[in-house]
N, C-alpha and C positions, 0 to 999 in steps of 0.2 A: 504494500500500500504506500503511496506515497504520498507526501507530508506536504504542506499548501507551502508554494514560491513566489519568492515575491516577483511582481510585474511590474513592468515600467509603467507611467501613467499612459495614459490614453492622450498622447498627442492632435492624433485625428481626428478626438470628438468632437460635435457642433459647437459652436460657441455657444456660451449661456443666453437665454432670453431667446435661441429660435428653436424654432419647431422643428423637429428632424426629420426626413424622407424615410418611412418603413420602409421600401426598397431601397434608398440608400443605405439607410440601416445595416442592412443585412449584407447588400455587396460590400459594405466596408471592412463590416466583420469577417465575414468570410474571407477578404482579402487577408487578415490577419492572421485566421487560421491556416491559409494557405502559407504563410511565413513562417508562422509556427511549425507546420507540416513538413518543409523542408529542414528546418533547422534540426527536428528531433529524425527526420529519416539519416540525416548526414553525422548525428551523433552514435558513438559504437556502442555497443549494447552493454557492456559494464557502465554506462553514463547515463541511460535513458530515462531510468526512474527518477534521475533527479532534471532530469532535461525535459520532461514533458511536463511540469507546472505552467509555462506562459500556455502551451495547446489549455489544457485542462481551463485555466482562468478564461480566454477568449471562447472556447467552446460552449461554457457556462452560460454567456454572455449572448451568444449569438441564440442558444434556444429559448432563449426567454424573450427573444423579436417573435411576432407573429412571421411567419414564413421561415426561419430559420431552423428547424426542422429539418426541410427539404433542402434548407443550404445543407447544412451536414451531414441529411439521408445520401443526395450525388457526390458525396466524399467518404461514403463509410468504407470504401473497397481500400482507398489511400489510407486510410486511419488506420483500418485492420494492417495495412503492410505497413504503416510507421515504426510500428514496436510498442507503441503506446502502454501496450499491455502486456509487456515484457516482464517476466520477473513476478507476475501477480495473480492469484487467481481466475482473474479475466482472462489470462494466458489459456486456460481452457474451458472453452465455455459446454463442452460436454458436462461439466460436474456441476454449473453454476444448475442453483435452487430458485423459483418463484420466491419463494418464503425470505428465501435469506436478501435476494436484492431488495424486495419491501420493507424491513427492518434497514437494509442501508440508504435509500431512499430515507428513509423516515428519522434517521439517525445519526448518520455520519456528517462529517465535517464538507466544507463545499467543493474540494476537489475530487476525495472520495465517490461523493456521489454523482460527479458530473463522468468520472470513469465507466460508472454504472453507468447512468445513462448514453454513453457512447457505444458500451457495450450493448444495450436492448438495440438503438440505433444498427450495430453491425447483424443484430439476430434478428432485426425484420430485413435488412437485406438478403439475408442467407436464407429467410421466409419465402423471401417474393423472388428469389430465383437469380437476384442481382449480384449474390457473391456466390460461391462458391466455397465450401471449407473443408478440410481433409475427415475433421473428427466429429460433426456435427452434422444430420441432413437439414430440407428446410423443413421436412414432417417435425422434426424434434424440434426446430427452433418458433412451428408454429405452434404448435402444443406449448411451449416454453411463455413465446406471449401472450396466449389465449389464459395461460394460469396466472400471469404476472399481472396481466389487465382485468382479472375476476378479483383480485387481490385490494386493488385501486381503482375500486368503484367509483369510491368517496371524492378521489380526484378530477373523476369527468362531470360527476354533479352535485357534489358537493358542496354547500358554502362554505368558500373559505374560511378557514381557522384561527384564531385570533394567533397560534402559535406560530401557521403560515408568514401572517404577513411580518413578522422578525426579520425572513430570509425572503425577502420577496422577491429578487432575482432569481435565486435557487428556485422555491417552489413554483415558480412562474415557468421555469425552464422544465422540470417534472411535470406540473399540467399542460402543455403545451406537446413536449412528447408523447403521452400516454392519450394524449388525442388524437395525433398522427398517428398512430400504432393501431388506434381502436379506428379509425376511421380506413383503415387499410386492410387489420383484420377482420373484421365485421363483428357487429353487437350480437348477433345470430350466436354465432361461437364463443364468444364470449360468454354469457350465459348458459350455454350449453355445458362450456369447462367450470362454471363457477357452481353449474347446479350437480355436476358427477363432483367434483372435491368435495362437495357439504355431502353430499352419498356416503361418500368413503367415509368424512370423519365422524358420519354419526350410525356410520353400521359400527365403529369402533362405541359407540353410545358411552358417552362422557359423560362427568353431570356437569359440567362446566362448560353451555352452552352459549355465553354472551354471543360471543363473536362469530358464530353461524346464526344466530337470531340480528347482529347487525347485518350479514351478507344477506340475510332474506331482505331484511327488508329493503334493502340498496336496490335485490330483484325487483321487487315489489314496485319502485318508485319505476323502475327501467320500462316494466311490463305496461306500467299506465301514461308513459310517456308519450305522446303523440307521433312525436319525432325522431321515435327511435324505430326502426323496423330490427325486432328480435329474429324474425324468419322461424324457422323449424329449433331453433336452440330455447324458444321459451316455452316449449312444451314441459318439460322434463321440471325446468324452473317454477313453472305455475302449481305443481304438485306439492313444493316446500312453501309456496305464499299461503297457498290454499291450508293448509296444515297448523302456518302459525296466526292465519288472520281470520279464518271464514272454514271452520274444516267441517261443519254443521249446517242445516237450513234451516235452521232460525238465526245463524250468526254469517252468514254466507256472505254479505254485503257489509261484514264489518262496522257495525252499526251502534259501537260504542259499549262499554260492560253498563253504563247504566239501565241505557235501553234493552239489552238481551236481560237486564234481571227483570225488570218489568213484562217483558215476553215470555217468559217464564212463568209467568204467575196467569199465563193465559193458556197454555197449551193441554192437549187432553193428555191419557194417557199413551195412547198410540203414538204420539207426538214424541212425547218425551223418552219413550223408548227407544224412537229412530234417532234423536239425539247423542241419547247414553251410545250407542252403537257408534255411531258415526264420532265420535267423540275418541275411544276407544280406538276405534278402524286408525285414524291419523296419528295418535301418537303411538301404535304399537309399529306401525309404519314406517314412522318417521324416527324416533327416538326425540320429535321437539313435543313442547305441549303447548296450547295455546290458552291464550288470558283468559280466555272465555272457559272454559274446564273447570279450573276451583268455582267459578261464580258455578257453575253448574250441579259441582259436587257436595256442593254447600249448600245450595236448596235442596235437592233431594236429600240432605245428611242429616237437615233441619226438619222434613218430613219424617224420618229415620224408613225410608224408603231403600232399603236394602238392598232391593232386587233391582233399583235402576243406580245403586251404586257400583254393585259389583259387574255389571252389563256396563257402564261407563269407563270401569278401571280394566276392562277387559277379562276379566278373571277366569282361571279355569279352574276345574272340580276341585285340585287342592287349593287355590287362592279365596273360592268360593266358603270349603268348608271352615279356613281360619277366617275369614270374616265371618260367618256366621258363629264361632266359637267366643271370637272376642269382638263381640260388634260394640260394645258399651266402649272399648280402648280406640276403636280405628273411630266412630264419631268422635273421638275427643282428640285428638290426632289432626283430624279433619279442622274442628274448628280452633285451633290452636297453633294450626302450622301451616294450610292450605289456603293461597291468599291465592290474588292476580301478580303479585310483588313478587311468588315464589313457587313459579308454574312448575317446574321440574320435577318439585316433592310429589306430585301426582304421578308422575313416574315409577318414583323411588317407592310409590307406597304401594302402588300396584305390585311391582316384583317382588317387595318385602313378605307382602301376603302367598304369591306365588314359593317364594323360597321356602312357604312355610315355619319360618322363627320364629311366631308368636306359638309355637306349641313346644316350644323350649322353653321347659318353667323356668329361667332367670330373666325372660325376655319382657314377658308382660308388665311385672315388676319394675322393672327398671324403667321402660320406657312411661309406665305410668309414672316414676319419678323425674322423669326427664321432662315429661309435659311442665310441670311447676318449677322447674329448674330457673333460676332468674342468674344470670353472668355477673359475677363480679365486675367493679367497677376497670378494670384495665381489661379484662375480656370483652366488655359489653361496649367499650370504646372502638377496640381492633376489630372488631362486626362493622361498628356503625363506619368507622371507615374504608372498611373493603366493601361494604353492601349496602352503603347510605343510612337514611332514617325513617326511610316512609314506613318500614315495620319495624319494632321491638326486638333489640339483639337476641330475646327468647325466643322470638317466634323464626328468625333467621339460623339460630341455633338448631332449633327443633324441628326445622326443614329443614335443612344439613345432614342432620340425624339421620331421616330417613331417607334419604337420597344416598348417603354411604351403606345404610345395612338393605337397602335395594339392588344398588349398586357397586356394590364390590370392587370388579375392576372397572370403575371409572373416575375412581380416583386420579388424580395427574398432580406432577409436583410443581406444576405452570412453571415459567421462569425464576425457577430455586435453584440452588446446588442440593436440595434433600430430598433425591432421589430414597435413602435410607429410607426418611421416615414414612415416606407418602409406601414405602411398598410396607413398613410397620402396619400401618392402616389398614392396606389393603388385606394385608394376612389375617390384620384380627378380624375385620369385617365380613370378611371367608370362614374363619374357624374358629373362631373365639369370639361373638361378637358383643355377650357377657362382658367379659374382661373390657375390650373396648369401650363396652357404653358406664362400666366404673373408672375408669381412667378421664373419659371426658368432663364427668362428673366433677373430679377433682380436680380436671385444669381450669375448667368454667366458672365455679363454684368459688376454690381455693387460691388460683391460681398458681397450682404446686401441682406434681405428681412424685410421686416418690418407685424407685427402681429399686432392687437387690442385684450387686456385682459382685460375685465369689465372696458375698457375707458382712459384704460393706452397702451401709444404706445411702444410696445418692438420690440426691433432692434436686430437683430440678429450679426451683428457687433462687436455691444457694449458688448458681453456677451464673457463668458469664454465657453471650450469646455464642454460638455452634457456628456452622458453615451460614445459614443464614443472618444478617446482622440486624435485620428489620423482620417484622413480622409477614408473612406470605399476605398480598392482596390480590392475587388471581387467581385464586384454590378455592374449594369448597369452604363452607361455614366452619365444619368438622377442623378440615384442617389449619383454616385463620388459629382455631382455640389450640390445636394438639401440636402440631409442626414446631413450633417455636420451644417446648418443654421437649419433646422427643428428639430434636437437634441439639439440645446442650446434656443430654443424657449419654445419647451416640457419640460425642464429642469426645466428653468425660471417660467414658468406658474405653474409648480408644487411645486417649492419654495413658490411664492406672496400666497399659497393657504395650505401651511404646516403646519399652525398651527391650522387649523380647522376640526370640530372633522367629523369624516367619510373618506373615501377614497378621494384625491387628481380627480383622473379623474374624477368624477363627475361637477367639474366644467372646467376641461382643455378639455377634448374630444370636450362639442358643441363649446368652442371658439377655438379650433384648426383645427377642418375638416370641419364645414361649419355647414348652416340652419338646414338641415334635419336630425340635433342627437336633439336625445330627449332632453328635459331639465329637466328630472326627470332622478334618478339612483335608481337602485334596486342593493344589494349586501348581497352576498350569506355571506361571511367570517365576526367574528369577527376579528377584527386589532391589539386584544392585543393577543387572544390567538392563532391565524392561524387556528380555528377549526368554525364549524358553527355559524353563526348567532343566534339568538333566535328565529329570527322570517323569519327563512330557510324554513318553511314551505308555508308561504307569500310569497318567492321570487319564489319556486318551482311554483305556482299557476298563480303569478303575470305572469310569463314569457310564460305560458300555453296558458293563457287567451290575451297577447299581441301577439303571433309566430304562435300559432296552430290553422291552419283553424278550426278543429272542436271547439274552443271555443272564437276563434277572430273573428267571421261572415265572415271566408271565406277569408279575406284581403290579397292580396301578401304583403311582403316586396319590395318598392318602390326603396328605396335608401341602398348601403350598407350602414349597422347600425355598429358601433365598440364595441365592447365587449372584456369581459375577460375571460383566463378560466386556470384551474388550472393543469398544464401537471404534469404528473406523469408515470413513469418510465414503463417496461414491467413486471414490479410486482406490480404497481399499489403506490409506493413513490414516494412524493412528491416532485419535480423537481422546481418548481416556476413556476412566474405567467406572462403572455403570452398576449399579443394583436393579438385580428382575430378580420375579419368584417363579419357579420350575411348578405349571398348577397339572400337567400329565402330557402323556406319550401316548400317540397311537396313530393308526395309519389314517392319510390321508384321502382324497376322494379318487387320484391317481395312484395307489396304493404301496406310494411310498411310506416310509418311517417317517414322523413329525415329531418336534416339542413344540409345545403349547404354552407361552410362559403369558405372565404378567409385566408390563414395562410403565413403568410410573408418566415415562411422557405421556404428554397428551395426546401428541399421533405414534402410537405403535408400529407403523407402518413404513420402512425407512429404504434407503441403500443402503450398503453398508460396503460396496462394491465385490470385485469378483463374483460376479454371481452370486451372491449372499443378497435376496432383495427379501427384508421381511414382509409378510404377507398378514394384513388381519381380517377377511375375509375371502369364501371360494375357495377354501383349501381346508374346512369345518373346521372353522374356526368357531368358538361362542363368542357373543356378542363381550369385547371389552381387550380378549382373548388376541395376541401374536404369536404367527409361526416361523417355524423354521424346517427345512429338512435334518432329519438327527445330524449327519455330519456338518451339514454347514453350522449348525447351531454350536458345535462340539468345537470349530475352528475357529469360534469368537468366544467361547467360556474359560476365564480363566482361575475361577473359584468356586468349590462345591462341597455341600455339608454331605456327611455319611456317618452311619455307622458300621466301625468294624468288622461287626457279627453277619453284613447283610453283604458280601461282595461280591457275589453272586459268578459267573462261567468266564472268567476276564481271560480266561489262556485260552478259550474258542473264540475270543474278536479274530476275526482274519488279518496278516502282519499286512496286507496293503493297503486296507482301509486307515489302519494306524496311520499307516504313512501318508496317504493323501488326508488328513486332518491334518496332520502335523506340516504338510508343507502350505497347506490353506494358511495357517497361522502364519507360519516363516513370510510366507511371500506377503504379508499385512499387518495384524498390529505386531507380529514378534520380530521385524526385519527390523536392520540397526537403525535407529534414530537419534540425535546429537541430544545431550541433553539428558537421557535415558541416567539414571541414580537407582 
């Protein structure tokens, strides 16, 4: 990346006090770029990173003229051969991300971004057939800006932002671009790439759905635009509007929640039953819920109309018979936690009843204590500022609640480094979820959890902050209250255990998530060089003969297990080292071997290069749920709990599969890299 240079002033500008020619404008600019252009092609390439600041600054300058754009589009093929992009990730734009240039876009310093967008500038030429590139087709670079332009809705019709106008040259040169691009690739496809990504990330069904409920309604505004012709790409999209604005006929025309309560109080029975249905149909569908659902669920709750609750949450014969066991706990559940402020918990409360947990005697209890639960005053503060104040940090709490023990794996650790804790959660959410709902208790309540480490009591309290230094505000309720205490525990436990030789988790994982981790570790990586083990061939075997039916006698995975594995980029470098939990093994629908794990990000679904592309659905996956093929999964794990007593046929793994695992890892995170301790 390289670092802003200073430029000489702008000699040629117009004088003060006249008006400037937009097509002068831009050929003057342009002439400049064209100076710039030869200067950095005639610099040798150990020079260019610091020699392309005056292009970057004039480039900057010329996109933010109306028409400049297209100066710079009929220059992308000379920019591409400058070098410009020498030395930098831009250098190949096979690997570049939708996601990640948005975040740089939105974030980076002014040259930075203006790299970026010289870059989308060269990947709509290589779209529309104008360039040519050895590693890149135009399919992939159109697919690249159909996702980068679904991304920056907000840019083509959004009123500007107050934070915009700081950089108003930059963000002027951004919306300017990203109109060119959209006017070239068409809104049709646009839409159609924004309404498959929101597919993908909610067949993963997160609970943490702001930011696909902002992408609908960006849809939303697109679909009723006069001016926009969608074509055949807003089919698909009208299905997610429909879902979170209108997914009922009584709310079809989105007619405001005061008006659908009032409408409500008119409807027969037959009525209301095609409602609950239809209601049901959309978010089982969808994995969104829309504002109009609790207003629904809430009259009928207040009826104690039963039969059109559990027709509404979609229930099946077991979700049916634990509501009708505990129906006194789910209406108070309902009116306690079910708002229009907290549509997801309808979700969350549907599956909860599915998973059947209310017929776990610790469960009813507890969440009957949960309902009256009021947050301490620094608890009730971190609510109200990750999720406003128009509800009650209890009531945001207690929709949290049930949207974790609904939702299991969709947990995410948003932009945190605690990966640990968020998969903490997710384990006890899965198989403990008892213990979980006391522990939240105590951090809500108390603002303390207390832990046992090899006989020593640590208090979460007493501790300084962990890998997070501020509280999570893009995470679930659950975890705003729990992340912040279970990161200075994890921290702590991995300090008391610092100076002993082998990996730290080996002894913090069984004392932190519960009985059922192994108290044995197997670990792929040596620790001083970041490259294999010695005895990598032992771990490859070990973990064979503990995971894989053909040489474990068969055995499911009982409890999620936590592991490590080592992510690496979509060229297959090495990224760092990751916490997932191993939830089972079995074959796929192509009837290969798979692991099935848990991954605390929010999108499970990654490159990870070499043919390593995790998958979270179309390869049976459950909903929450990433795959892997056993070896490829086995080529990126580099920690794993066991017990001794269970190690099941490890001298019948075949010597060649060892080997191609083990050279998957060599050729990616275990190859040398600088640095590596």
């Amino acid at each position: 990346m390289s670092e802003p240079i200073p430029v000489p002033p702008d000699h040629d500008a117009p004088a003060p006090g006249t008006t400037p020619d937009p097509a002068g404008e831009v050929a003057r600019l342009g002439a400049m770029v064209d100076r710039a252009l030869t200067r950095l092609e005639e610099t040798s390439a150990f020079a260019k990173q610091t020699a392309r600041g005056p292009l970057l600054d004039i480039a900057g300058r010329l996109l933010a003229k109306p028409g400049g754009a297209q100066a710079l589009y009929d220059r992308a093929a000379r920019i591409e051969a400058s070098g410009v992009f020498h030395a930098t990730d831009w250098d190949h734009p096979e690997i570049l991300q939708p996601s990640l240039a948005t975040g740089t876009l939105a974030h980076a310093d002014r040259p930075t971004a203006t790299l970026e967008l010289l870059s989308e500038l060269r990947m709509l030429s290589i779209a529309q057939g104008d360039l040519l590139h050895p590693r890149i087709s135009s399919e992939q670079a159109q697919h690249f800006l159909a996702q980068l332009l679904a991304l920056n809705l907000n840019r083509l019709f959004g009123a500007q932002a107050e934070a915009e106008r700081s950089n108003a040259t930059l963000n002027a040169a951004i919306r300017n671009l990203v109109g060119f691009i959209a006017e070239r690739i068409g809104y049709g496809e646009i839409l159609a790439c924004l309404s498959t990504e929101i597919d993908r990330i909610l067949a993963q069904r997160p609970i943490m759905v702001d930011d696909v409920k902002l992408m609908v309604t960006r849809i939303a505004a697109c679909l009723h635009d006069p001016g926009i012709n969608s074509g055949g790409g807003g089919l698909g999209a009208a299905r997610l509007v429909s879902a979170l604005f209108g997914p009922t006929a009584g709310c079809r025309e989105d007619p405001g929640l005061a008006v659908y309560r009032e409408r409500l109080e008119t409807l027969d029975d037959s009525a209301l039953q095609q409602e609950a249905r239809a209601f049901a149909r959309a978010m089982h569908d969808t994995g969104l819920v829309s504002a109009y659902h609790p207003v629904f669920l809430r009259h009928v709750s207040a009826l104690e109309r039963g039969d059109l609750l559990g027709q509404a949450l979609g229930l099946s014969s077991t979700g049916t018979e634990a509501f009708s066991c505990y129906a006194g706990l789910v209406y108070s559940l309902i009116d306690a936690a079910i708002t229009p402020d907290t549509t997801q918990a309808v979700y969350g409360l549907a599956l909860l009843l599915e998973r059947g947990l209310l017929f776990d005697p610790a469960i009813g209890p507890a969440l009957w204590g949960h309902i009256g639960l009021e947050p301490c005053p620094t608890a009730a503060q971190t609510l109200t500022a990750a999720f406003g104040d128009r509800q009650s940090p209890a009531t945001l709490l207690l929709a949290g609640t049930i949207s974790v023990l609904g939702q299991p794996l969709g947990i995410g650790q948003g932009n945190n480094p605690t990966c640990q804790a968020a998969r903490a959660l997710s384990m006890w959410a899965l198989a403990a979820p008892d213990y979980l709902l006391h522990l939240l208790t105590r951090a809500a309540r108390d603002h303390n959890i207390t832990m046992v480490f090899e006989g020593q009591r640590l208090s979460s309290a007493a501790l300084s902050a962990g890998l997070a230094p501020t509280p999570p505000i893009d995470v679930d309720p659950v975890s705003v209250v729990l992340v912040p205490h279970l990161d200075r525990l994890y921290i702590e436990m991995g300090r008391l255990c610092a100076d002993r030789p082998g990996d730290p988790h080996a002894w913090v994982n069984s004392a932190m998530h519960g009985w059922w981790v192994g108290q044995d570790t197997a670990l792929a990586v040596d620790l001083n060089t970041g490259g294999l083990a010695g005895d990598a061939d032992r771990f490859v075997r070990l973990f064979h003969g503990l995971y894989h039916p053909l040489y474990n006698g068969n055995k499911p995975v009982t409890h999620p297990q936590p592991a490590g594995i080592a992510v690496t980029d979509s060229v297959g470098r090495f990224i760092g080292w990751h916490a997932i939990s191993i939830l089972r093994v079995g074959l796929g629908p192509s009837g290969e071997m798979r692991i099935y794990f848990y991954n605390p990000n929010y999108d499970g679904g990654q490159d990870w290069g070499h043919d390593v592309v995790v998958s979270t659905d179309s390869n049976g996956e459950r909903f929450g749920e990433s795959s892997l093929p056993f070896d490829r999964f086995a080529a990126r794990l580099y920690l794993f709990h066991y017990d001794a007593c269970e190690e099941g046929h490890t001298d019948a793994v075949p010597d060649d599969a060892v080997t191609a695992i083990l050279d998957m890892a060599r050729a990616t995170w275990a190859a040398p890299r600088a640095g590596a301790a």
